[in-house]
DOLUMTOR-302349 format. One record per residue (C-alpha): x, y, z; residue in one letter. Coordinates in pm, 1 decimal. Each point is the difference from the previous one (the first is absolute). Layout:
REM DOLUMTOR-302349
+----------+----------+----------+------+
!     east !    north !       up ! rest !
+----------+----------+----------+------+
!        X !        Y !        Z !    A !
...
+----------+----------+----------+------+
This chain:
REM DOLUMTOR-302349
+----------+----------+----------+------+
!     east !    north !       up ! rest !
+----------+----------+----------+------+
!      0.0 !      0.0 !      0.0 !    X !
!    308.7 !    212.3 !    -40.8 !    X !
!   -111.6 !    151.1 !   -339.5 !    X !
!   -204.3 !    289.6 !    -29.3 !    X !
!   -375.2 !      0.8 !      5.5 !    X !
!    -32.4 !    267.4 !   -279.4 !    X !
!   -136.5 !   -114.5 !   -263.0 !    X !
!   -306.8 !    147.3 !    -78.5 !    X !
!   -329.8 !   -238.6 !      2.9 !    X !
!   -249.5 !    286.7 !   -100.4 !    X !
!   -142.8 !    309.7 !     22.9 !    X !
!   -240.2 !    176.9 !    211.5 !    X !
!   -186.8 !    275.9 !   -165.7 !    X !
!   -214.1 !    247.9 !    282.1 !    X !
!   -252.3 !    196.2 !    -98.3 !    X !
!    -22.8 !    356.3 !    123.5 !    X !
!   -332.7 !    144.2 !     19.0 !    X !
!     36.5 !    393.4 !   -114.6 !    X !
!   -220.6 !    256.2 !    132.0 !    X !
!    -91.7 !    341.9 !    -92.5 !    X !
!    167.2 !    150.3 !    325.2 !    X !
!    318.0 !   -203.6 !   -140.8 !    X !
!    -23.3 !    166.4 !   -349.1 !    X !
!    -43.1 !    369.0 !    166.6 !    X !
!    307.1 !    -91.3 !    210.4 !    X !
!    214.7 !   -107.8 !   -219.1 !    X !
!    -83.3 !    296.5 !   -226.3 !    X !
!     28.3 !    261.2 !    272.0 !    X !
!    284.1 !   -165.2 !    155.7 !    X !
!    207.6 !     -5.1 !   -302.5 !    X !
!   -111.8 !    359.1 !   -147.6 !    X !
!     69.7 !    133.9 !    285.3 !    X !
!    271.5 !   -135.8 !    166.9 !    X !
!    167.6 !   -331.8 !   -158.5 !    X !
!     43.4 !    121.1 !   -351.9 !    X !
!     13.9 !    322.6 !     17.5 !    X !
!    341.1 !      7.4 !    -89.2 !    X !
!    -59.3 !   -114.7 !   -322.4 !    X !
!   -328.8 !     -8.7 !    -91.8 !    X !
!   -239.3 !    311.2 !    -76.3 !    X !
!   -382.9 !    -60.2 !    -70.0 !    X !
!   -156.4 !    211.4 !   -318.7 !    X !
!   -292.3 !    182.0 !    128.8 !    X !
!   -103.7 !    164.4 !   -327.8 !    X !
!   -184.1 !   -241.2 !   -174.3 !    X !
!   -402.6 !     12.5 !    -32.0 !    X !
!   -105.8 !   -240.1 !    257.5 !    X !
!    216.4 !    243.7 !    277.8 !    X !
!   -291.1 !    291.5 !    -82.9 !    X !
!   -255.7 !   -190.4 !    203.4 !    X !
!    249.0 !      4.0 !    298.5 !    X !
!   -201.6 !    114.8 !    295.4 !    X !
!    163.8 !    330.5 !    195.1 !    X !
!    189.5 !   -124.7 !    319.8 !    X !
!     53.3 !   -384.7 !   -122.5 !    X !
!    358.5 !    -26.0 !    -15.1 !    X !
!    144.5 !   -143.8 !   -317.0 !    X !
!    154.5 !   -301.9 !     92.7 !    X !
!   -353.4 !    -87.2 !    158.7 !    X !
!   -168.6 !     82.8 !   -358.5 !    X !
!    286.9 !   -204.3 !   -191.1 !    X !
!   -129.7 !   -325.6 !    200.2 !    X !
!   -370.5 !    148.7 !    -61.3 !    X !
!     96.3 !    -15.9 !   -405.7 !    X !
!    173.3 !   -314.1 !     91.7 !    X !
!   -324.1 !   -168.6 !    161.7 !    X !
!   -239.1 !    121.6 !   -238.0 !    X !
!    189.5 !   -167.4 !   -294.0 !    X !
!    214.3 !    237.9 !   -162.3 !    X !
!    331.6 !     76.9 !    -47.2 !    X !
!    240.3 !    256.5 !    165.7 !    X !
!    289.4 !    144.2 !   -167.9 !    X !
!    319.7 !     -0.5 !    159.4 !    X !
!    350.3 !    122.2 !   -112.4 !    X !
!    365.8 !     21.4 !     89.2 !    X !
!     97.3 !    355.6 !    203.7 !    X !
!    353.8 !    -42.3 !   -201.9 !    X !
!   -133.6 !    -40.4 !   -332.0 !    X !
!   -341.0 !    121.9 !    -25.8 !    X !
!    -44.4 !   -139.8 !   -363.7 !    X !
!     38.7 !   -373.6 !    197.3 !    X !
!   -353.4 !    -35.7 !     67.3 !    X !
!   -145.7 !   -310.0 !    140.7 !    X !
!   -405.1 !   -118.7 !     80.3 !    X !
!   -126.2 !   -170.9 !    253.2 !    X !
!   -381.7 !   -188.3 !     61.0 !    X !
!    -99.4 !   -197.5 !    269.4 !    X !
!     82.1 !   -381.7 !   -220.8 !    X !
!    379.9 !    120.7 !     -9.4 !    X !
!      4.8 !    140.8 !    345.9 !    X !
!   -203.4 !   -369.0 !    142.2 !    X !
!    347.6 !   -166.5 !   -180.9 !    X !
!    246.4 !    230.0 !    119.9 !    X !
!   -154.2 !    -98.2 !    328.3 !    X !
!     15.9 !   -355.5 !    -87.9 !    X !
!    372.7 !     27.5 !   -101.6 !    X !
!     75.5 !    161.6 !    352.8 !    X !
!   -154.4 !   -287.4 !    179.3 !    X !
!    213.8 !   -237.3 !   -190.0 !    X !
!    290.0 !    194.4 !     32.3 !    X !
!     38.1 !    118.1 !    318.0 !    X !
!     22.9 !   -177.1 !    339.9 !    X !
!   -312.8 !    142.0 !    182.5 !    X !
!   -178.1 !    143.3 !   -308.1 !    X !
!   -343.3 !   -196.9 !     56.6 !    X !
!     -8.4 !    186.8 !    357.3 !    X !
!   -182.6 !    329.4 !    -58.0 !    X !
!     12.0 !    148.9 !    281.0 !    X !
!    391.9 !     33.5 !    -78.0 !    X !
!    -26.6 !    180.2 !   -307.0 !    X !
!    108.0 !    358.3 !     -0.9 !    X !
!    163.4 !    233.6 !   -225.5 !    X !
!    271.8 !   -206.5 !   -105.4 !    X !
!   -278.9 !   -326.0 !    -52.4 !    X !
!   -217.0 !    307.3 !   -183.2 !    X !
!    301.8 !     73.2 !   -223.3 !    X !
!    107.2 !   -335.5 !    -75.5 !    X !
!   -364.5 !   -133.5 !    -90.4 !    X !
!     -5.5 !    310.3 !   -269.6 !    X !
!    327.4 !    -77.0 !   -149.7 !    X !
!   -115.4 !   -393.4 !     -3.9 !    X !
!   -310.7 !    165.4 !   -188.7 !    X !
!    159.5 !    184.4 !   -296.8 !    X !
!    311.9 !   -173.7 !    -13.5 !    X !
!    -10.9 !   -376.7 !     81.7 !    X !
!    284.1 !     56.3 !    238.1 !    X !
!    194.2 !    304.1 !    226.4 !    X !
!    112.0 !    299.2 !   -174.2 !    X !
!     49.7 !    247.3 !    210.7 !    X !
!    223.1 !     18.3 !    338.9 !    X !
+----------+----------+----------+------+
């Protein structure tokens, strides 16, 4: 029994059930603190006009989100890098954290960096940024 025991036998898949309190903090989180060193959300677009006074804007970007559309996001380096984002790539970003990342099924955990890493999972497939 000196040999190791690590070969693999399987895989164990967990499903994650994603709410719309997760959505808005994952949005808010990473607008506002997690990716904001990269990321910038466009604001201009038609669907922004409807924005009720005193909502903040991350809190509308998960509204958009929720609703079904898209939001538009781009690079604060290179503004002509421009990147968009719906709630089916932001549910696999989250599924790629989960996989990825010891604790990432836990949300209670998540924060800013979780927020950050779940975007860039999103739009890219993998980490980007920082």
């Amino acid at each position: 029994m000196g040999k190791s025991n690590k070969k693999v036998v399987g895989k164990a898949i967990v499903e994650i059930e994603i709410t719309q309190d997760d959505v808005e903090n994952i949005i808010v989180n990473s607008l506002e603190v997690g990716s904001s060193y990269w990321l910038g959300l466009n604001n201009s677009t038609p669907e922004w006009d409807e924005k009720p006074k005193g909502v903040p804007l991350s809190m509308w970007a998960a509204k958009l989100l929720l609703d079904g559309n898209f939001i538009q996001l781009y690079d604060i380096e290179d503004n002509d890098e421009t990147f968009k984002l719906n709630l089916e790539k932001l549910i696999a970003g989250i599924s790629i954290y989960a996989k990825e990342h010891l604790g990432g099924v836990d949300k209670e955990r998540w924060d800013g960096e979780s927020a950050d890493c779940i975007v860039q999972y999103a739009l890219f497939g993998k980490l980007v940024y920082g």
